[in-house]
C-alpha positions as a Markdown table, in Angstrom:
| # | Residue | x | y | z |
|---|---|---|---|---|
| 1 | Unk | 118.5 | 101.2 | 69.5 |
| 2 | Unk | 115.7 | 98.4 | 70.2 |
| 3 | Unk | 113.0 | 100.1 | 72.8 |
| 4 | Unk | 111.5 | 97.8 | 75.3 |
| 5 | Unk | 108.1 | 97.9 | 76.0 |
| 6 | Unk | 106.9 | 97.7 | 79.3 |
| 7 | Unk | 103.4 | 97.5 | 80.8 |
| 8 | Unk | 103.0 | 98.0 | 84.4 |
| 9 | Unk | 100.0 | 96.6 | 85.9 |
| 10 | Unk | 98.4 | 98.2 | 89.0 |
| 11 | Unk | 95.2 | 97.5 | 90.8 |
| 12 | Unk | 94.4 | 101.5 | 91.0 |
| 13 | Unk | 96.4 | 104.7 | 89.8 |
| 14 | Unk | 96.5 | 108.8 | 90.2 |
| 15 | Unk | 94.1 | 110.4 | 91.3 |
| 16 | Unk | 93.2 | 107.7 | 93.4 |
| 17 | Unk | 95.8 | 108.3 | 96.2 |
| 18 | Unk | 98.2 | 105.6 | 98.0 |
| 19 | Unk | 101.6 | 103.9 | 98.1 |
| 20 | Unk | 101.5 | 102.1 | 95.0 |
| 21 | Unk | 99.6 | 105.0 | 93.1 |
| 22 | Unk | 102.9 | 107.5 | 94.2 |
| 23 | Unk | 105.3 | 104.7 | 93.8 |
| 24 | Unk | 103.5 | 103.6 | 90.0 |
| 25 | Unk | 103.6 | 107.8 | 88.9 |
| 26 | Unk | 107.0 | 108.5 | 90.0 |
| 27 | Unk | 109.0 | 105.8 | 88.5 |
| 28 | Unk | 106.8 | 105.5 | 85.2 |
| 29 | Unk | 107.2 | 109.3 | 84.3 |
| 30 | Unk | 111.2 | 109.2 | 84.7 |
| 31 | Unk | 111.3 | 105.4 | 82.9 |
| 32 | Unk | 109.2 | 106.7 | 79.8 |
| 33 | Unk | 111.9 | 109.5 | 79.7 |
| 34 | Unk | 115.0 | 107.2 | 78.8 |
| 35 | Unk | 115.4 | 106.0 | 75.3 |
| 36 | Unk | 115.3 | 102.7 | 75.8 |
| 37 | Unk | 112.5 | 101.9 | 77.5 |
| 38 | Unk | 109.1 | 102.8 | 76.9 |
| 39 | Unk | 106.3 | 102.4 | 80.0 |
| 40 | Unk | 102.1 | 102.3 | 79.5 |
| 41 | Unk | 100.2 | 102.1 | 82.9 |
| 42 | Unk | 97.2 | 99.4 | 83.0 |
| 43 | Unk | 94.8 | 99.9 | 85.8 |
| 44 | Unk | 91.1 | 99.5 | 87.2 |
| 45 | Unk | 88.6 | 102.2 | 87.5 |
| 46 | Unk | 85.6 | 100.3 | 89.8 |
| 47 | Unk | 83.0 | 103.5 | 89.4 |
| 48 | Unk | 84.3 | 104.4 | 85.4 |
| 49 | Unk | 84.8 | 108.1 | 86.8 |
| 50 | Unk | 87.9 | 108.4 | 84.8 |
| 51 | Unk | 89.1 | 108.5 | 81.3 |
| 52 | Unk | 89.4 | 105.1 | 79.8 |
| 53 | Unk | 92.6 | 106.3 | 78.1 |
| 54 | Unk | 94.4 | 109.0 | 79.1 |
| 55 | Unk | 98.2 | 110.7 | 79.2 |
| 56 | Unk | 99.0 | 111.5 | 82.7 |
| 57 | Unk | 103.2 | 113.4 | 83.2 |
| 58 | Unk | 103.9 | 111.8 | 79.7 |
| 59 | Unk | 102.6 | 108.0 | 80.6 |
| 60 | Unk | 99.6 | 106.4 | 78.5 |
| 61 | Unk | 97.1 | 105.4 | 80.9 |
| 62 | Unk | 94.3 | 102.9 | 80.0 |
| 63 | Unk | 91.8 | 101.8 | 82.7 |
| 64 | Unk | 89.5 | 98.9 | 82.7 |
| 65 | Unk | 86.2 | 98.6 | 84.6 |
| 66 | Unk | 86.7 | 96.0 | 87.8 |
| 67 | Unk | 84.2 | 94.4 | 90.0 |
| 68 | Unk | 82.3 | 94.6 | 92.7 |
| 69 | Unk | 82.4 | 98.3 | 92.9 |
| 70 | Unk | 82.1 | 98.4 | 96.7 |
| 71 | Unk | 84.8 | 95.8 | 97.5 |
| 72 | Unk | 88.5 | 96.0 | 96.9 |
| 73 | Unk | 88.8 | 92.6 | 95.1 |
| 74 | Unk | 88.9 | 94.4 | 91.9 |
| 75 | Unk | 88.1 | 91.6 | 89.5 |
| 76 | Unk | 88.9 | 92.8 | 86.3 |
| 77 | Unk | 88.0 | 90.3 | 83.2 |
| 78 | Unk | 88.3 | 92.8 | 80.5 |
| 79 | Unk | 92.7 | 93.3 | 81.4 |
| 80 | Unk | 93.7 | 90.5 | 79.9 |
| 81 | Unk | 92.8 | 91.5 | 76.8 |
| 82 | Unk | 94.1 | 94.9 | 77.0 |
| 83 | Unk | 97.5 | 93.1 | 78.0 |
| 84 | Unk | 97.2 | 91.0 | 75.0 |
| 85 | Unk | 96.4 | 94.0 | 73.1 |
| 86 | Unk | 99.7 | 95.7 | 73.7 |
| 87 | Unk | 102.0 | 92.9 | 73.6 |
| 88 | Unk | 104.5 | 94.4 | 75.6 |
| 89 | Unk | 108.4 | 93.1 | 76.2 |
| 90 | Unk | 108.3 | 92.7 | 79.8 |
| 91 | Unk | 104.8 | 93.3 | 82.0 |
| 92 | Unk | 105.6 | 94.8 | 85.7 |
| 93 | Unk | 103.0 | 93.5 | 88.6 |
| 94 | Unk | 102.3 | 96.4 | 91.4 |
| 95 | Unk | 100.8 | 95.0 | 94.5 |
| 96 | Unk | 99.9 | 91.9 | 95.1 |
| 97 | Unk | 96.5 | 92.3 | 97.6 |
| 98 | Unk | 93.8 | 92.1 | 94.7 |
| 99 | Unk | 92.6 | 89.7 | 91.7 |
| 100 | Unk | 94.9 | 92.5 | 89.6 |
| 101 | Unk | 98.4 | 90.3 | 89.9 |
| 102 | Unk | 96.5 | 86.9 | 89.7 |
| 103 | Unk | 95.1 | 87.6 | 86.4 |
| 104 | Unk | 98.2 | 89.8 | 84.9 |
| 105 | Unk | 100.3 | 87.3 | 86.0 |
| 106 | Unk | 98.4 | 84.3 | 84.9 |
| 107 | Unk | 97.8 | 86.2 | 81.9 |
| 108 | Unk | 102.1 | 86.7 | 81.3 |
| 109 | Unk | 102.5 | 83.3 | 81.4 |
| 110 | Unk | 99.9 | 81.8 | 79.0 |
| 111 | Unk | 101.2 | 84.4 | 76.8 |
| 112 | Unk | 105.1 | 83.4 | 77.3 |
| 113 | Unk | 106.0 | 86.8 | 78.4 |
| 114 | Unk | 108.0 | 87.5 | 81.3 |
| 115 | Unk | 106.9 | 89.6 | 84.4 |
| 116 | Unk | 108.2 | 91.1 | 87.6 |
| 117 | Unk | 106.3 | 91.4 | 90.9 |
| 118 | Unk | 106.4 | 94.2 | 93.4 |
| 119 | Unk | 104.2 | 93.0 | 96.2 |
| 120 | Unk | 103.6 | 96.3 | 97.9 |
| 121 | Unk | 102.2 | 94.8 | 101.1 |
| 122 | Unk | 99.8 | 96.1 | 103.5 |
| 123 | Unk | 97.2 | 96.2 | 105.8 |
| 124 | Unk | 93.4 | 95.6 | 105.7 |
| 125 | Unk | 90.8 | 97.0 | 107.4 |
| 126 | Unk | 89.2 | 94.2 | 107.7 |
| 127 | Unk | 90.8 | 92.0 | 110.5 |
| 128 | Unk | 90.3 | 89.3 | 109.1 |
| 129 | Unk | 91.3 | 90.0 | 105.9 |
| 130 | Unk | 94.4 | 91.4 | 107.7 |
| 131 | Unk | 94.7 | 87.8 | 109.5 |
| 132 | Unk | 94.6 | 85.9 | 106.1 |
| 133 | Unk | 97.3 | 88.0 | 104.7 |
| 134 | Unk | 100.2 | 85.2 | 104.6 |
| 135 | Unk | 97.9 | 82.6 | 103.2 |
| 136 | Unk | 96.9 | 85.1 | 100.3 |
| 137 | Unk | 100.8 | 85.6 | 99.8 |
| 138 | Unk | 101.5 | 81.4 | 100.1 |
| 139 | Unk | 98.7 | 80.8 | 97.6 |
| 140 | Unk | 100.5 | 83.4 | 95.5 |
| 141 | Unk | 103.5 | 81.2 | 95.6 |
| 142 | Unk | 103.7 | 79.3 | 92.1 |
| 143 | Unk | 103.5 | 82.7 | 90.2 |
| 144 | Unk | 105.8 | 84.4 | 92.6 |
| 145 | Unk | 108.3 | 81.5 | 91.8 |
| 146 | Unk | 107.5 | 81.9 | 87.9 |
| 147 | Unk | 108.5 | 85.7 | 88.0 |
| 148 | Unk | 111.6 | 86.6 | 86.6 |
| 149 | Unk | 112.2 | 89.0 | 89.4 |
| 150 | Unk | 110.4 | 89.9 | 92.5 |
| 151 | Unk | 111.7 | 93.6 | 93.7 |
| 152 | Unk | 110.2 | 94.6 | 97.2 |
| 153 | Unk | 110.2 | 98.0 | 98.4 |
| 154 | Unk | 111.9 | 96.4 | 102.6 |
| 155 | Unk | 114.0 | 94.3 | 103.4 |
| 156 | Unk | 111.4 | 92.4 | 106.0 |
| 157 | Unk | 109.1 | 92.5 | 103.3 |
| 158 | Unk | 111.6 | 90.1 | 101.2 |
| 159 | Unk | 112.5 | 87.9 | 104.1 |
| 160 | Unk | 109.0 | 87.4 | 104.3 |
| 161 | Unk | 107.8 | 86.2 | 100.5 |
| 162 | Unk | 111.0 | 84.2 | 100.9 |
| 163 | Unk | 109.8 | 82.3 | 103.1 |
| 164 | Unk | 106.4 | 82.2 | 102.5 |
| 165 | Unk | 106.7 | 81.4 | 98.9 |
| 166 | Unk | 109.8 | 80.0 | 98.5 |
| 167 | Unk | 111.1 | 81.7 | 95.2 |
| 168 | Unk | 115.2 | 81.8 | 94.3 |
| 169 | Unk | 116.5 | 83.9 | 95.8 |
| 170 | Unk | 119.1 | 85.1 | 93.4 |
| 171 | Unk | 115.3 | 86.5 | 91.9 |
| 172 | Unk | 115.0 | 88.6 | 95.0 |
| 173 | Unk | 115.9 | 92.6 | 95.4 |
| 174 | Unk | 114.7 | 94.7 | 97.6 |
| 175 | Unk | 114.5 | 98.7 | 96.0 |
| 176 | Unk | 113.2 | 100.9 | 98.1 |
| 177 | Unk | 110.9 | 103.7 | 97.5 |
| 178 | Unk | 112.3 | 107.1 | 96.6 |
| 179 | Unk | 112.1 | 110.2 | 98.3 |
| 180 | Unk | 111.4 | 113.6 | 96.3 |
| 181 | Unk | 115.2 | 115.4 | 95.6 |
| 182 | Unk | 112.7 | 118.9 | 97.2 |
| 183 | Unk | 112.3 | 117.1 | 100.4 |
| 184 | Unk | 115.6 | 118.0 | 102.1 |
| 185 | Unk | 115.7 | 119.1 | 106.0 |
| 186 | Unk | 114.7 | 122.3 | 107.5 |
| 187 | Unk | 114.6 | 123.6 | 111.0 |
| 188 | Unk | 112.1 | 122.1 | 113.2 |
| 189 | Unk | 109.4 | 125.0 | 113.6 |
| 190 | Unk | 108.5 | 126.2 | 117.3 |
| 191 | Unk | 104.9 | 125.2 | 116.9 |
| 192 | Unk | 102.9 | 122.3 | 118.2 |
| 193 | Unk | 101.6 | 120.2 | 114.9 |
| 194 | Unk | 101.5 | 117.2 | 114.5 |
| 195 | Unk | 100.9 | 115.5 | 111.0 |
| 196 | Unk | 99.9 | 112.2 | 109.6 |
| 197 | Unk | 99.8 | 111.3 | 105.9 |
| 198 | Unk | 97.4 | 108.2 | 104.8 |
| 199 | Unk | 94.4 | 107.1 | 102.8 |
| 200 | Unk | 92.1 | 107.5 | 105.3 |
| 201 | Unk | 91.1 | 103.4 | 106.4 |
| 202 | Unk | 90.8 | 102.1 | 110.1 |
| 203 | Unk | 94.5 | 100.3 | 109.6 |
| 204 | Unk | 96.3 | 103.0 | 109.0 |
| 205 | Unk | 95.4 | 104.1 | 112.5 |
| 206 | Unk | 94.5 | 107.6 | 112.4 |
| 207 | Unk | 91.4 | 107.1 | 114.7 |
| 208 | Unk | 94.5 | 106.5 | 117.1 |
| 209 | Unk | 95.4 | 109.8 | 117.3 |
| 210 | Unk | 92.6 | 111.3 | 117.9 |
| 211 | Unk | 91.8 | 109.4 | 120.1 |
| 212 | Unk | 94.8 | 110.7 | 122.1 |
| 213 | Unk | 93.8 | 114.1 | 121.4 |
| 214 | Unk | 92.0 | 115.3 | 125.1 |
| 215 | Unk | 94.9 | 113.7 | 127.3 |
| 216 | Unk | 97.6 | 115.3 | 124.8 |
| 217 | Unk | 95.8 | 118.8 | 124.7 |
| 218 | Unk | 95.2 | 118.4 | 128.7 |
| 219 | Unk | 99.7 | 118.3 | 128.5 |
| 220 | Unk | 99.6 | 120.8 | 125.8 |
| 221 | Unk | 97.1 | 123.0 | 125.5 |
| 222 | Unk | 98.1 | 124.4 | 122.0 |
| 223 | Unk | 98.8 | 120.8 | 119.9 |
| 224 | Unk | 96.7 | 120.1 | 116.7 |
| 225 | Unk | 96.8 | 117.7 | 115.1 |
| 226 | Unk | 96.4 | 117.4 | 111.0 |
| 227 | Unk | 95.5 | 114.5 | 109.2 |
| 228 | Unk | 96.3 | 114.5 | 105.0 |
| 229 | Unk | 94.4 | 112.2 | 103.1 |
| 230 | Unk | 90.8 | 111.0 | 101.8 |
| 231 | Unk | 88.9 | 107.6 | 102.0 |
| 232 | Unk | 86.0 | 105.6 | 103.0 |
| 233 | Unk | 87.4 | 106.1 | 107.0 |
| 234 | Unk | 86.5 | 109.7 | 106.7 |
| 235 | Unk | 83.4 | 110.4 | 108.2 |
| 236 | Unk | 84.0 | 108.0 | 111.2 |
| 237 | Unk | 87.0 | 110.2 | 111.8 |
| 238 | Unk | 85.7 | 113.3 | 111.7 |
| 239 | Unk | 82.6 | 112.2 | 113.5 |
| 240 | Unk | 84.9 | 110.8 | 116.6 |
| 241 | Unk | 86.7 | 114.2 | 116.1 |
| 242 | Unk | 83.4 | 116.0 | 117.0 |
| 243 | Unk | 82.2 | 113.5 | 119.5 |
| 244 | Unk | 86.0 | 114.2 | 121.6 |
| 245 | Unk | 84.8 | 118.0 | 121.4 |
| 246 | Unk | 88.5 | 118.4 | 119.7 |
| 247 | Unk | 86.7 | 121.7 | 117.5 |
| 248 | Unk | 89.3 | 123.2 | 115.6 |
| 249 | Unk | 92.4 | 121.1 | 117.3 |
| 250 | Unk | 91.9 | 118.2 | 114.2 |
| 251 | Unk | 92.0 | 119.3 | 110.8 |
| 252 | Unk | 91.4 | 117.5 | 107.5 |
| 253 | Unk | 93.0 | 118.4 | 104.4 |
| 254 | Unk | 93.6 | 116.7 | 100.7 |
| 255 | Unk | 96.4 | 117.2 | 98.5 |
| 256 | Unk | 96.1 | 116.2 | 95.2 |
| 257 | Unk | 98.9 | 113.2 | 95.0 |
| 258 | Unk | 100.6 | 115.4 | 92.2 |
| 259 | Unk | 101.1 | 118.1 | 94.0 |
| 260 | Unk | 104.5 | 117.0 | 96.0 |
| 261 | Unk | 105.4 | 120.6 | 96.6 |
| 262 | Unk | 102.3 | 121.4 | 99.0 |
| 263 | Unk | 103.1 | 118.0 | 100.5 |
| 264 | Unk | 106.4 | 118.8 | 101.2 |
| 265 | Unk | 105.3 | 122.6 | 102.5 |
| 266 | Unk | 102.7 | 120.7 | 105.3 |
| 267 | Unk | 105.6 | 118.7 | 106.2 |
| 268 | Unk | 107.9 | 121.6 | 106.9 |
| 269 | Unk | 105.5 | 123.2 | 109.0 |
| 270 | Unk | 104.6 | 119.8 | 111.2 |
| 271 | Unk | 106.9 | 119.3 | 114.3 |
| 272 | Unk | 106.3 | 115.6 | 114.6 |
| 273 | Unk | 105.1 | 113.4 | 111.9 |
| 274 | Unk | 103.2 | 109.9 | 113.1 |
| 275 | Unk | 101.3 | 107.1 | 111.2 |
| 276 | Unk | 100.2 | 104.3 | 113.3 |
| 277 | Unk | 99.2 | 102.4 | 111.2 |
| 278 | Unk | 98.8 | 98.4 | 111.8 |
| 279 | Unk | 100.7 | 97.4 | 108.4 |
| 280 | Unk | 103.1 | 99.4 | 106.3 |
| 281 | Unk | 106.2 | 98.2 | 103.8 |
| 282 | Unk | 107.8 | 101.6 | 103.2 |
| 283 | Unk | 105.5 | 104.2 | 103.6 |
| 284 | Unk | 106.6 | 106.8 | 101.3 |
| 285 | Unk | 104.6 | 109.9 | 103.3 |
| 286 | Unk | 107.2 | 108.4 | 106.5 |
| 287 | Unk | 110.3 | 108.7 | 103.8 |
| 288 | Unk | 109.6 | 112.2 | 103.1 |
| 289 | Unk | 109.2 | 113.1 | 106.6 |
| 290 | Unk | 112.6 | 112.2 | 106.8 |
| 291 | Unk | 113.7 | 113.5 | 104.3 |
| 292 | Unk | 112.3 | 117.0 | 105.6 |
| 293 | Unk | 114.0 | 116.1 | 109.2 |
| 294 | Unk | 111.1 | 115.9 | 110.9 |
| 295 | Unk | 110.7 | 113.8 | 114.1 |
| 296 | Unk | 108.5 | 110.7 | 113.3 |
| 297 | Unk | 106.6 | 108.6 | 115.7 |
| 298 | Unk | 105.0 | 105.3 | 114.2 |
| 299 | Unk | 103.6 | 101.9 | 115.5 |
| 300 | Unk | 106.4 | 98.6 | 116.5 |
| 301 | Unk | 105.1 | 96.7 | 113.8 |
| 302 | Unk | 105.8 | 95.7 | 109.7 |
| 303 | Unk | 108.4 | 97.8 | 108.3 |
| 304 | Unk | 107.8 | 100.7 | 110.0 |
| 305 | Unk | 109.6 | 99.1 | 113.2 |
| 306 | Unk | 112.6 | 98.2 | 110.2 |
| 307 | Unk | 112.5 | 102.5 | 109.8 |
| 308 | Unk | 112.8 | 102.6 | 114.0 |
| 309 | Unk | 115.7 | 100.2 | 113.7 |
| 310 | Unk | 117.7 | 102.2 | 111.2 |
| 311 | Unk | 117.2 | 104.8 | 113.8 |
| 312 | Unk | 114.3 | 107.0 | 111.4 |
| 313 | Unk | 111.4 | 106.7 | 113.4 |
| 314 | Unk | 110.5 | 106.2 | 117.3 |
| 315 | Unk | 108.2 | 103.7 | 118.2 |
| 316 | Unk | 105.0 | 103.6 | 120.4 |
| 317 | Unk | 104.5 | 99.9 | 121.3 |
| 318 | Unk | 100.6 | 100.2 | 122.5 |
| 319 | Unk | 99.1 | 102.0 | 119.7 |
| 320 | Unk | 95.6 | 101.6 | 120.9 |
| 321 | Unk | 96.3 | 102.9 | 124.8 |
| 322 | Unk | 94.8 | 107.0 | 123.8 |
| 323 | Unk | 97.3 | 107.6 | 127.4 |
| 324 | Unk | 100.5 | 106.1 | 125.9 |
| 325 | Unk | 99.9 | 107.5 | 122.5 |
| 326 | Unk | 99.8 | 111.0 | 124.2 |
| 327 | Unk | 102.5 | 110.4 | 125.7 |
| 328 | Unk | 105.0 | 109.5 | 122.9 |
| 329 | Unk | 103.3 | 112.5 | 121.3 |
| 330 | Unk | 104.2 | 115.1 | 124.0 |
| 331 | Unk | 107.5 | 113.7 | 123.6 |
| 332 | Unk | 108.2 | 114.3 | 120.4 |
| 333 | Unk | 106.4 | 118.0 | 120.7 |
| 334 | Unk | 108.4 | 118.9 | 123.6 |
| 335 | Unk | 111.7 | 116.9 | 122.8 |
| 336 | Unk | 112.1 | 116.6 | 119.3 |
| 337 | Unk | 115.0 | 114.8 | 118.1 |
| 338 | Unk | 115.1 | 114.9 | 114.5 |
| 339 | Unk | 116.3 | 111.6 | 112.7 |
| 340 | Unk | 119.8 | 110.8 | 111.5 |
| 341 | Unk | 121.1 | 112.6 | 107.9 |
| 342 | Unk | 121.9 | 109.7 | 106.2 |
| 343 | Unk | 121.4 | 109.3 | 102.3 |
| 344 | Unk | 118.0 | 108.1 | 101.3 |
| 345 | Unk | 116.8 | 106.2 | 97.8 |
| 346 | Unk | 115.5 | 109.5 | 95.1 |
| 347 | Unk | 112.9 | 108.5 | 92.9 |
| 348 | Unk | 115.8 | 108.6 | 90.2 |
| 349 | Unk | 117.3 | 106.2 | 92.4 |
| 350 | Unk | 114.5 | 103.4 | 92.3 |
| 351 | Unk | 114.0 | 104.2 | 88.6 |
| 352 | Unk | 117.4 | 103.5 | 87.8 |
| 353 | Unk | 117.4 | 99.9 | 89.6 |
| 354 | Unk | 114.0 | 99.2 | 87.8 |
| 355 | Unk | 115.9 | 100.0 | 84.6 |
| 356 | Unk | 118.6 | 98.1 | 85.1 |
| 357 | Unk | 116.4 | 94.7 | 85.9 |
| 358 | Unk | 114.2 | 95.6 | 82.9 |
| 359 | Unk | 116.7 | 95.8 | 80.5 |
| 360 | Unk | 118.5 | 92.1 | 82.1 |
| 361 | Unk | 115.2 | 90.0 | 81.3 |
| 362 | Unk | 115.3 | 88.6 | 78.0 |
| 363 | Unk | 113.0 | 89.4 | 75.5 |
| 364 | Unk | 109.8 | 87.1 | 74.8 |
């Protein structure tokens, strides 16, 4: 039996935390297990506070050092030669936000091996970063038409590199993120929490919440709310936490990204799950809310309004009104209607797809 080799090629992996780093973990560790296939992870390490080399759930790691360390361009000279190093069968792009996919990309084609993209959009911080978004993804356009496949995690997310970049579209999938098999529904609990799961950065719109806080404590005296997560946003949040005299009513917590069982125990335990962020694709902390049955409330915008239209999520159009925020939240305390059962992508699931598009590219 001929093995394939495949390098996947993120900007950042475990333990740094985020959609791509879950996404990157859970389908690597169940690909590497087939017999056919075998997966190494190539990734950046800005601060070298990691192993260069390491085997993480069965998966060789290497990391390379990427520049500047205080921005999130993550210029990274030194992976092309690790890429040539390996010669791998079939390289798989993750994200596409960062100088990562232009030079692994760029780097495929001089050395006449094939790729596959998954652009794992999001948001920035930075608003105008944020605004510049679709011209990043249109100057992406000649190596997103030279890719033998590119697989995005929505369907909006598709429609939208298909127009912006114009490739064929009989090259286009969309295969959605996977939810963990643990995460299945429970009763609602009688409580008053209210969760959110993010990297902690100004666009994924946790500041929002607190901000709604004192009106939704003034309606319900016993909510809390408890944010999961860690990242450079984290002492502006806890500082406007303190400054809103909210005390012991916000709480902070990290979970290692590993760790999907305590995940899935805060989840249980929350009676409304929100994210209000300004930009997500699939946000897989939103899938295994879900999965768990819990009620989810999250912004009218990306591909979380594509979740609200399947009927998974509610939507609060004004994210930034504290009042109307509140409001959507007392709802969902006080009324919570738990989403739909309908059958949702495993991680098996997504790794299967990926395996079957690997193993239809032909070799180099």
């Amino acid at each position: 039996m001929q093995v394939r080799k495949i390098l996947m090629v993120t900007p950042r992996f475990f333990p740094d935390i985020g959609g791509i780093e879950t996404h990157v973990f859970e389908t690597a560790r169940r690909l590497n297990e087939l017999p056919d296939l075998r997966v190494e992870v190539l990734t950046t390490d800005q601060r070298q506070a990691h192993l260069r080399t390491e085997t993480i759930a069965g998966v060789a790691v290497t990391r390379v050092p990427a520049f500047p360390r205080e921005r999130d361009y993550l210029v990274a000279p030194r992976l092309v030669a690790e890429m040539k190093a390996r010669r791998p069968d079939l390289v798989h792009v993750q994200g596409a936000h960062t100088a990562v996919p232009v030079l692994a990309m760029s780097a495929a084609v001089r050395a006449g091996v094939p790729y596959i993209l998954t652009p794992h959009t999001g948001g920035h911080s930075s608003r105008a970063r944020h605004s510049l978004r679709a011209s990043q993804w249109r100057a992406l356009g000649p190596l997103v038409r030279r890719a033998h496949h590119l697989v995005c995690v929505a369907r909006f997310e598709a429609e939208m590199f298909t127009r912006l970049c114009h490739p064929d579209p009989s090259r286009v999938s969309v295969i959605q993120n996977g939810v963990e098999t643990f995460s299945t529904a429970a009763p609602i609990p009688d409580n008053r929490v209210v969760v959110s799961v993010g990297r902690f950065e100004r666009y994924k719109g946790q500041h929002r919440l607190i901000a709604a806080m004192p009106e939704l404590l003034r309606r319900e005296p016993q909510a809390r709310l408890v944010l999961i997560g860690r990242g450079p946003y984290e002492a502006q949040l806890r500082r406007q936490a303190a400054e809103l005299g909210l005390g012991d009513r916000v709480a902070f917590r990290f979970i290692p990204p590993t760790d999907r069982e305590d995940m899935s125990a805060v989840l249980r335990d929350a009676r409304a799950v929100a994210l209000l962020s300004d930009y997500e694709a699939h946000p897989v902390a939103v899938m295994e809310a879900v999965a768990t049955g819990r009620p989810v409330l999250v912004s009218a915008t990306s591909g979380l309004s594509e979740l609200a239209e399947r009927g998974l999520a509610r939507t609060v159009a004004a994210p930034d009104d504290a009042w109307a925020v509140a409001g959507a939240l007392h709802r969902e305390l006080t009324h919570p209607v738990p989403p739909p059962k309908l059958a949702l992508p495993s991680w098996d699931d997504c790794a299967r797809s990926l395996r079957g598009l690997y193993l239809n590219v032909p070799a180099p």
